[in-house]
C-alpha positions as CSV (number, residue, x, y, z in Angstrom):
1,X,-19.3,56.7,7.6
2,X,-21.4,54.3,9.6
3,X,-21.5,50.8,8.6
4,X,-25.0,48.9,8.6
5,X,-23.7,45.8,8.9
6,X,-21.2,43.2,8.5
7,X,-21.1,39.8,7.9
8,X,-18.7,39.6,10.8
9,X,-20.8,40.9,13.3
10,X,-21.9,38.8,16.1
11,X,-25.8,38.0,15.1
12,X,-26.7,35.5,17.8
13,X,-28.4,37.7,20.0
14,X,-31.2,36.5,22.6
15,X,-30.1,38.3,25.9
16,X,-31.0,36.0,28.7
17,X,-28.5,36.0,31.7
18,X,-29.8,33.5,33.3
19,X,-29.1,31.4,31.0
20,X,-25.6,32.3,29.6
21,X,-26.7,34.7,26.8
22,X,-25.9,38.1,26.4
23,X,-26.1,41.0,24.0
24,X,-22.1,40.7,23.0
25,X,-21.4,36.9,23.8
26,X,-22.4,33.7,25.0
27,X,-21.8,30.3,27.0
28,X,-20.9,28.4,24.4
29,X,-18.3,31.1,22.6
30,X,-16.6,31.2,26.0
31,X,-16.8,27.8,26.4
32,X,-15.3,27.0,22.6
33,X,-12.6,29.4,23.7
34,X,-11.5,27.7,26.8
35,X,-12.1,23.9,25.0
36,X,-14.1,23.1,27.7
37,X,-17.5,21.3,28.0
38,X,-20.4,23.2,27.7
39,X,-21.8,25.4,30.6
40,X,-24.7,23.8,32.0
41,X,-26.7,24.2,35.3
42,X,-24.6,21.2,36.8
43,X,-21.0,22.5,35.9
44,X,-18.8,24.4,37.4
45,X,-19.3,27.7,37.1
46,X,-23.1,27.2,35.9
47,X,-24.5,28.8,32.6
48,X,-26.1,31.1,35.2
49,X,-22.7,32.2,36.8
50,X,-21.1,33.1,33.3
51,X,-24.3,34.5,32.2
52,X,-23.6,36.8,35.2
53,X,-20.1,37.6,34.6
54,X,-21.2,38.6,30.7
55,X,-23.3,40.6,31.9
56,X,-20.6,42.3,34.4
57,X,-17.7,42.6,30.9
58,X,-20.5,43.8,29.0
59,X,-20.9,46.9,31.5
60,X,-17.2,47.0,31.5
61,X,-17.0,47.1,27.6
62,X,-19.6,49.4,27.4
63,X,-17.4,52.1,29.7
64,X,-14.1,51.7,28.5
65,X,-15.7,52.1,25.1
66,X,-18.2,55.3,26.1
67,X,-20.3,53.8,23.4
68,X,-23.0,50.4,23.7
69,X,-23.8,47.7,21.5
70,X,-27.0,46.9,23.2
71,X,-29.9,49.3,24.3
72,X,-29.0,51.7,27.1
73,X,-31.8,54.1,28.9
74,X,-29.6,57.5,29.6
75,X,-32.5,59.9,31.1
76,X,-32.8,63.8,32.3
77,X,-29.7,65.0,30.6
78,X,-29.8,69.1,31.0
79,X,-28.4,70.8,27.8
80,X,-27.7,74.7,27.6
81,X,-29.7,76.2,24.3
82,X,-27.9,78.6,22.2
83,X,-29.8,80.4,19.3
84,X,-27.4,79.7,16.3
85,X,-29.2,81.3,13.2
86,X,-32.6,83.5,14.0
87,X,-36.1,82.2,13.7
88,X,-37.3,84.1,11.2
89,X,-33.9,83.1,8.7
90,X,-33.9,79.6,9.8
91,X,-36.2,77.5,7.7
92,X,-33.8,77.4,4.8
93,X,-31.2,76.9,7.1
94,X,-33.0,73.7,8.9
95,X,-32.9,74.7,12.6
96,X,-32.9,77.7,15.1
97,X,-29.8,75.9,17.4
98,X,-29.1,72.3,18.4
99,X,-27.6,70.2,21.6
100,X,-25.2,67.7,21.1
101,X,-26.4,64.3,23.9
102,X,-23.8,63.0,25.7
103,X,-23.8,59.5,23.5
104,X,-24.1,58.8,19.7
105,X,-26.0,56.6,18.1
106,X,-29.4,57.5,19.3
107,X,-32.3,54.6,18.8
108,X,-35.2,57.0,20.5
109,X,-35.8,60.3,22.0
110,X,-37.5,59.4,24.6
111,X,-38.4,62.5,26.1
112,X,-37.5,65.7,25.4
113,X,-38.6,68.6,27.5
114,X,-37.8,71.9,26.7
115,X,-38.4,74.9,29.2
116,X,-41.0,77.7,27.8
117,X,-40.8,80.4,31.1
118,X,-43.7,78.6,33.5
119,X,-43.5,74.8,32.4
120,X,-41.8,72.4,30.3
121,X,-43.5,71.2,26.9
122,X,-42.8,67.6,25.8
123,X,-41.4,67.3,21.8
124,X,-40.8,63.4,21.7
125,X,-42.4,60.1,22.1
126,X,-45.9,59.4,23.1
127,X,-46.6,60.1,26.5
128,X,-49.4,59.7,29.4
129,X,-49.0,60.4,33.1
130,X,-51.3,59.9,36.4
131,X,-51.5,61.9,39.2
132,X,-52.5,60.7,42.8
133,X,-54.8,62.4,44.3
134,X,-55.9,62.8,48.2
135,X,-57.1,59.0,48.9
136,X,-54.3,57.3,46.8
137,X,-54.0,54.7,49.0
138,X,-57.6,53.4,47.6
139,X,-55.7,52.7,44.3
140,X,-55.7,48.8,43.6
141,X,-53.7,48.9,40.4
142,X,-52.5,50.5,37.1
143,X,-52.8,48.8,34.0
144,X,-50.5,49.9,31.0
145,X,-52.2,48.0,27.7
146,X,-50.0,47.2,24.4
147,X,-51.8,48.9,21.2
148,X,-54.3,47.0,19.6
149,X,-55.4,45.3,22.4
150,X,-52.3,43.5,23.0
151,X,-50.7,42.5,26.1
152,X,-51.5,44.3,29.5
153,X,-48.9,45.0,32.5
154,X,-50.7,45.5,36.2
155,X,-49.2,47.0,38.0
156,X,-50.7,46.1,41.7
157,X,-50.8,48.7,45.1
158,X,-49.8,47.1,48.4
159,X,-50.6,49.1,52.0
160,X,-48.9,46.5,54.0
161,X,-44.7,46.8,53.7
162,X,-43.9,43.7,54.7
163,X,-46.2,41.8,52.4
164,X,-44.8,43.9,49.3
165,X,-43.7,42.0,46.5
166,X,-41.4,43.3,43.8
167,X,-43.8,43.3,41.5
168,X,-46.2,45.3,43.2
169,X,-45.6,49.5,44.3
170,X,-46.1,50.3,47.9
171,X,-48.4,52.7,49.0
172,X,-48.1,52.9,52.3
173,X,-46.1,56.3,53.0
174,X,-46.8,59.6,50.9
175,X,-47.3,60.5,47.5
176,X,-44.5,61.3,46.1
177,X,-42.9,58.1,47.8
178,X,-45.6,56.0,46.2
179,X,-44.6,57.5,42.8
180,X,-40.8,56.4,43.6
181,X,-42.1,53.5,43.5
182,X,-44.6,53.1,40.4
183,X,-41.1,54.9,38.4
184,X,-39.2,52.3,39.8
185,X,-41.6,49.4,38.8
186,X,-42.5,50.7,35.1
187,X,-38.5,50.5,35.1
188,X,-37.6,47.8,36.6
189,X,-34.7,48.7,38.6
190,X,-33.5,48.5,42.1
191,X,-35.9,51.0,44.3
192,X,-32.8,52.7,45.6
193,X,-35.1,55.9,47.0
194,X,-37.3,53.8,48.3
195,X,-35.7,50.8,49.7
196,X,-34.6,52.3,53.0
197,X,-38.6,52.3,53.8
198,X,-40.1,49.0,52.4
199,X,-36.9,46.9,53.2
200,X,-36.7,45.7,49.3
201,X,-33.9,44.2,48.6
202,X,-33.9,43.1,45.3
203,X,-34.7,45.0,41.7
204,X,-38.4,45.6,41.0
205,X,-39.3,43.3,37.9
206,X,-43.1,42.9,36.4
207,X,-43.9,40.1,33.4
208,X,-46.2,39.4,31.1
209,X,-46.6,36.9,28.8
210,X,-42.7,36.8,28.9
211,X,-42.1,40.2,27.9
212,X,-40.6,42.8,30.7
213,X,-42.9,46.3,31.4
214,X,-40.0,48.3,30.7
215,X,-39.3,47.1,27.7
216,X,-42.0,48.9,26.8
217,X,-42.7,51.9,28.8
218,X,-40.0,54.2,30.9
219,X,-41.4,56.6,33.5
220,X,-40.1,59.6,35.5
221,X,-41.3,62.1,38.3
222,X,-42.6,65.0,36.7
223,X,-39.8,67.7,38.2
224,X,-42.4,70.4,38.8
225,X,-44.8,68.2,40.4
226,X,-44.5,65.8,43.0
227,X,-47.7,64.0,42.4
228,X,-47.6,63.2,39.0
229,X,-45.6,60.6,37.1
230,X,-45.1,60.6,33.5
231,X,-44.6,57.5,31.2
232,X,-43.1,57.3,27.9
233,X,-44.0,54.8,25.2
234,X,-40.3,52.3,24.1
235,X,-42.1,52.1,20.8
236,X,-40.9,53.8,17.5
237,X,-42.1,57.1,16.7
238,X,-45.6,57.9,18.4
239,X,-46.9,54.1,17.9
240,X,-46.9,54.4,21.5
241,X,-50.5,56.7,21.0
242,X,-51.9,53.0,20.7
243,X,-51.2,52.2,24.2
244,X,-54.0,52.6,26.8
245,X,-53.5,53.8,30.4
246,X,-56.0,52.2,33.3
247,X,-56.5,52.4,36.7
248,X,-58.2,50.2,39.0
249,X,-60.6,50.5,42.7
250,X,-61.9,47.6,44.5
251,X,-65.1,48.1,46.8
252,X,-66.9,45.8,48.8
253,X,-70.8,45.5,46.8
254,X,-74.0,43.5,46.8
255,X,-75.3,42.4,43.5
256,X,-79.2,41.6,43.1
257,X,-80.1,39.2,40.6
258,X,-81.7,40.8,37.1
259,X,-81.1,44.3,38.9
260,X,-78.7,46.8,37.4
261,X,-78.9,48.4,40.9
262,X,-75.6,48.2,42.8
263,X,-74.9,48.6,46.1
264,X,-71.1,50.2,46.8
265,X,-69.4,50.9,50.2
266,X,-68.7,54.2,49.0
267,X,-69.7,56.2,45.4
268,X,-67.8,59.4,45.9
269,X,-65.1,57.5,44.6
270,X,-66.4,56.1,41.8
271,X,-67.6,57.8,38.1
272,X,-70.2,57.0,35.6
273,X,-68.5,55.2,32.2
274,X,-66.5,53.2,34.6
275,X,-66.2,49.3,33.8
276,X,-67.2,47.1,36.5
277,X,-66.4,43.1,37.1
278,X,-66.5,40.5,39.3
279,X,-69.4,38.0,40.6
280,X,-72.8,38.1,38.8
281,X,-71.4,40.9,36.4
282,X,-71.7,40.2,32.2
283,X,-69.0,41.8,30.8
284,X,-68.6,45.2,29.4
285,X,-71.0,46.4,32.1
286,X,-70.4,49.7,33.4
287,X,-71.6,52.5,35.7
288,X,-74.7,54.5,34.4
289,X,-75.3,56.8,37.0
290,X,-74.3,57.7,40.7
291,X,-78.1,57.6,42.6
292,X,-76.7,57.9,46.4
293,X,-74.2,57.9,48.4
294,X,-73.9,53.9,48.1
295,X,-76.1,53.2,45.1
296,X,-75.1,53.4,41.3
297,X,-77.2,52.2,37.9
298,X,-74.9,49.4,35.8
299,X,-75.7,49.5,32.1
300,X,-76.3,45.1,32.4
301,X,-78.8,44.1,35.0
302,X,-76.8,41.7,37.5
303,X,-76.9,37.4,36.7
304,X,-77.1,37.0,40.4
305,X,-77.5,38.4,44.0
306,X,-74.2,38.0,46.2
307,X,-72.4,40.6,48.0
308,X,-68.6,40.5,46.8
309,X,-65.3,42.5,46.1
310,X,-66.1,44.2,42.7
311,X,-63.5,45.9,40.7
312,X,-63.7,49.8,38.7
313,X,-61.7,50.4,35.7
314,X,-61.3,53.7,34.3
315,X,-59.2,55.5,31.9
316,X,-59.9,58.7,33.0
317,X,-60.0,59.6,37.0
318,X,-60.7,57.5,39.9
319,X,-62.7,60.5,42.0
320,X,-60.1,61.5,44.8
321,X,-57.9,59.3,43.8
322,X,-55.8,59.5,40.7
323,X,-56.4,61.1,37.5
324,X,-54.9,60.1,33.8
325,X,-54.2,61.4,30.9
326,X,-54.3,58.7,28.1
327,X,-51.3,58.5,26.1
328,X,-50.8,61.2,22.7
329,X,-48.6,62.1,20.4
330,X,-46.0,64.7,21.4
331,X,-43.4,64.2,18.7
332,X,-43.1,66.6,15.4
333,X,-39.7,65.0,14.7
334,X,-38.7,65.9,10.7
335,X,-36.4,68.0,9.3
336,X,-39.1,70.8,8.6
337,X,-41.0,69.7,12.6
338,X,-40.5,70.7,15.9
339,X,-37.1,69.2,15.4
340,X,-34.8,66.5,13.8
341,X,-31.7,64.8,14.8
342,X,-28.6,63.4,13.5
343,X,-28.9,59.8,15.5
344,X,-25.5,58.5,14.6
345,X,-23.8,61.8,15.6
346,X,-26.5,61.8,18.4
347,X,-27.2,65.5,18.0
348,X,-30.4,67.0,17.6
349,X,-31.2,70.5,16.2
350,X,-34.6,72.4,16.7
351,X,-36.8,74.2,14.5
352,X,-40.4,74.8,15.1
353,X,-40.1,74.3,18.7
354,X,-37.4,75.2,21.0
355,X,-36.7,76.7,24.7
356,X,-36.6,79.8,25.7
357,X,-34.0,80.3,27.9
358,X,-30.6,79.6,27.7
359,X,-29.2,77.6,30.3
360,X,-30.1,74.1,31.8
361,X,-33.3,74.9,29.6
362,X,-33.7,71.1,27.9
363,X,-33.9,67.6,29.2
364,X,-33.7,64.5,27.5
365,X,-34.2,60.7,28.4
366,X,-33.5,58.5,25.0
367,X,-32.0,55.2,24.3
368,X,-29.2,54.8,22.9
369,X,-26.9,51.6,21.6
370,X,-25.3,50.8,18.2
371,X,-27.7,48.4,16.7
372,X,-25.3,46.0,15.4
373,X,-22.4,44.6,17.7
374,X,-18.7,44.2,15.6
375,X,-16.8,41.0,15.7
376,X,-14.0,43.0,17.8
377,X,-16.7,43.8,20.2
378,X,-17.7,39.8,20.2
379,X,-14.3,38.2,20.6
380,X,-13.1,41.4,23.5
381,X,-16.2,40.2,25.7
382,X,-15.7,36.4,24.9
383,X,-11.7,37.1,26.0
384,X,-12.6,39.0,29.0
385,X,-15.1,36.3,30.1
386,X,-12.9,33.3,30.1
387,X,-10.5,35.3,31.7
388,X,-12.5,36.3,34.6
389,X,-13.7,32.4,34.6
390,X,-10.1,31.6,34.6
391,X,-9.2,34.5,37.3
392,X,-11.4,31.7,39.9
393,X,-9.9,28.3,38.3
394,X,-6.7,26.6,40.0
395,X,-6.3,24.4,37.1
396,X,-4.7,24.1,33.8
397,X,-5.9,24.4,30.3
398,X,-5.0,22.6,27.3
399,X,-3.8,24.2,24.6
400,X,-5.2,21.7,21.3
401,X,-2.9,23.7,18.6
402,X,0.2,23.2,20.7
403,X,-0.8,19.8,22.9
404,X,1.1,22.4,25.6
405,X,-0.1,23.0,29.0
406,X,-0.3,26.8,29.8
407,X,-1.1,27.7,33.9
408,X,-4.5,29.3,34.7
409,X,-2.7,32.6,35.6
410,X,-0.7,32.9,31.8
411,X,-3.6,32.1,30.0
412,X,-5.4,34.5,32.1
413,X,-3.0,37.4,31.2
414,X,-3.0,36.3,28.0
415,X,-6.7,36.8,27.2
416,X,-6.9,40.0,29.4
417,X,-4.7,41.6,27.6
418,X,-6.0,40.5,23.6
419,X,-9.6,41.7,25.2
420,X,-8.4,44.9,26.6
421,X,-6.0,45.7,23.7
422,X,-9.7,45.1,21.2
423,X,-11.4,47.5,23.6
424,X,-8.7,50.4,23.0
425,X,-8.8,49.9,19.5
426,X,-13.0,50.7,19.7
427,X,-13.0,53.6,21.8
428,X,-14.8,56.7,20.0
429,X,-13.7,59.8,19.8
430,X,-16.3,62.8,19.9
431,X,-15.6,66.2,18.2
432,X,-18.2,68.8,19.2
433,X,-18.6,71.1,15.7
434,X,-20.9,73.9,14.9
């Protein structure tokens, strides 16, 4: 039976690396371990350096354990779909056939795509996407909005490789390149496809108001089309629907003072309902009407005359290049929906809504992670840590309840083994029933 909590478990959880903390341990359990002084940015190792060696034992744990403590992304797992009771007989029974994931303890279906003989149809999650179009290399930016007009994440285009940031997407090659990297930068991870191209050589990573994009938001390529990317809301249920989906042009315009007529280098790219700012524009102004070629109507006359770099938000389609679609609701998830799942056992049977074919006919992206971290799981990491801060030390540590000295390499053993033997005892076993 699982256990909510304990009033063992390990509670002091603020995962900053940097600083020493992880998800499992910290600088100053390793530290009260080894009776040292505190980590700090002037010892040696520096806060920073454990905070990097948790972070490697946690990855370790997490392995030898084939379960986490913390939230882990696992995306496009293929399941084979088996009919287990007929649809007409299965609404009493609950379900029509069901997939055991990989991992238990399931804290979101991220995606679930089931196959329906032409296309895939998204169960889970909220969901947008945007697809470049012919001139994608106009694009300036995308802008992922929080619901209720919380924080926003831009995400900024660069032409030029060797002025690309890592928190911007390049768009200098093709499309489907481009989208390697906008997936990459929603997820903030090393742009391993891309890298061999742009030169990066460091993870993607885009910030907010100290909160992290993917957090929030994970994105994939859609697998039957190259051009589009779709993006999953992090947030519970379908309170991702909130979010808003924006993309941004720039274009070189002239402004007349108490004129709502705009000169633009080129309107074919632009749409009416699209917000403009910059110089001499009040805000919420947007465009009217296309007149010409290089003329649109604003709905606010302009508070000056100035030519300038003007910028066009939409949340529909830039014209040639990128469309949206805003984010909806895709999931059903109840036991008389589309589906429900057994999160702890991380198995999810189907009712409403369900593939068909047989084989390689689902994929699913979730998260998954027990949400509460055991004291076994503390004081393994915490073990493992000072012994991997001992594996680099030539010196000698004293032992307070014995006043006995004990050489770096015994105490090392010592503490390998206690951590490895916890880590043995946590190890899950998975039976696969019908």
């Amino acid at each position: 039976m699982p256990v909510a909590s304990s009033p063992s478990d390990y509670t002091s959880i603020n995962p900053n690396y940097a600083t020493g903390q992880g998800f499992y341990t910290d600088i100053a359990a390793v530290s009260d371990l080894l009776q040292v002084t505190p980590f700090t940015s002037g010892t040696n190792p520096s806060a920073a350096q454990v905070g990097s060696i948790i972070k490697r034992i946690e990855g370790m744990v997490d392995e030898k354990i084939n379960r986490s403590f913390r939230p882990i992304i696992w995306k496009n797992e293929f399941k084979d779909f088996e009919f287990t009771r007929s649809p007409i007989a299965s609404y009493y029974g609950g379900y029509v056939g069901f997939i055991q994931l990989q991992q238990m303890k399931i804290r979101k279906i991220v995606s679930l795509r089931v196959w329906e003989g032409n296309d895939y149809r998204e169960l889970a999650s909220a969901q947008g996407s945007i697809t470049l179009l012919d001139n994608f290399r106009d694009i300036h930016s995308i802008i992922f909005q929080l619901p209720n007009g919380g924080v926003s994440f831009e995400l900024l285009a660069e032409n030029d490789v060797s002025a690309l940031a890592n928190d911007e997407f390049c768009t200098t090659f093709g499309i489907k390149t481009t989208n390697n990297e906008i997936v990459d930068l929603i997820n903030e991870k090393f742009p391993s496809n891309t890298s061999q191209f742009t030169g990066a050589t460091a993870s993607k990573e885009l910030e907010t108001s100290n909160l992290n994009i993917s957090d929030f938001f994970f994105s994939q390529k859609d697998d039957q089309d190259g051009t589009k990317v779709l993006i999953s809301s992090l947030l519970s249920g379908d309170d991702g629907a909130g979010c808003t989906l924006k993309a941004t042009i720039q274009q070189s315009c002239t402004t007349s003072n108490s004129s709502t007529s705009l000169t633009v280098a080129d309107s074919s790219k632009l749409a009416v309902d699209m917000e403009v700012t910059g110089t001499n524009i009040p805000a919420s102004t947007t465009i009217s009407s296309i007149d010409s070629g290089t003329t649109v109507t604003l709905s606010k006359a302009a508070t000056g005359s100035a030519s300038s770099t003007l910028t066009f938000t939409t949340t529909n389609e830039i014209p040639t290049v990128c469309s949206i679609v805003p984010f909806t609701d895709k999931e059903d998830m109840k036991r008389l929906g589309d589906f429900w799942m057994m999160s702890d056992d991380g198995r999810i049977f189907f009712l409403k809504k369900y593939p068909y074919h047989n084989k390689n006919s689902i994929i699913v992206s979730y998260v998954a992670g027990d949400g509460r971290v055991p004291s076994t799981v503390h004081e393994a990491t915490t073990k493992l840590v000072a012994a991997e801060i001992l594996r680099h030390d030539d010196q000698t540590i004293m032992i307070a309840e014995t006043g006995a000295n004990i050489s770096a390499k015994e105490k090392y053993d010592l503490l390998r083994t206690e951590g490895m033997a916890l880590i043995d005892g946590k190890k899950d076993l998975v039976y696969m029933l019908d």
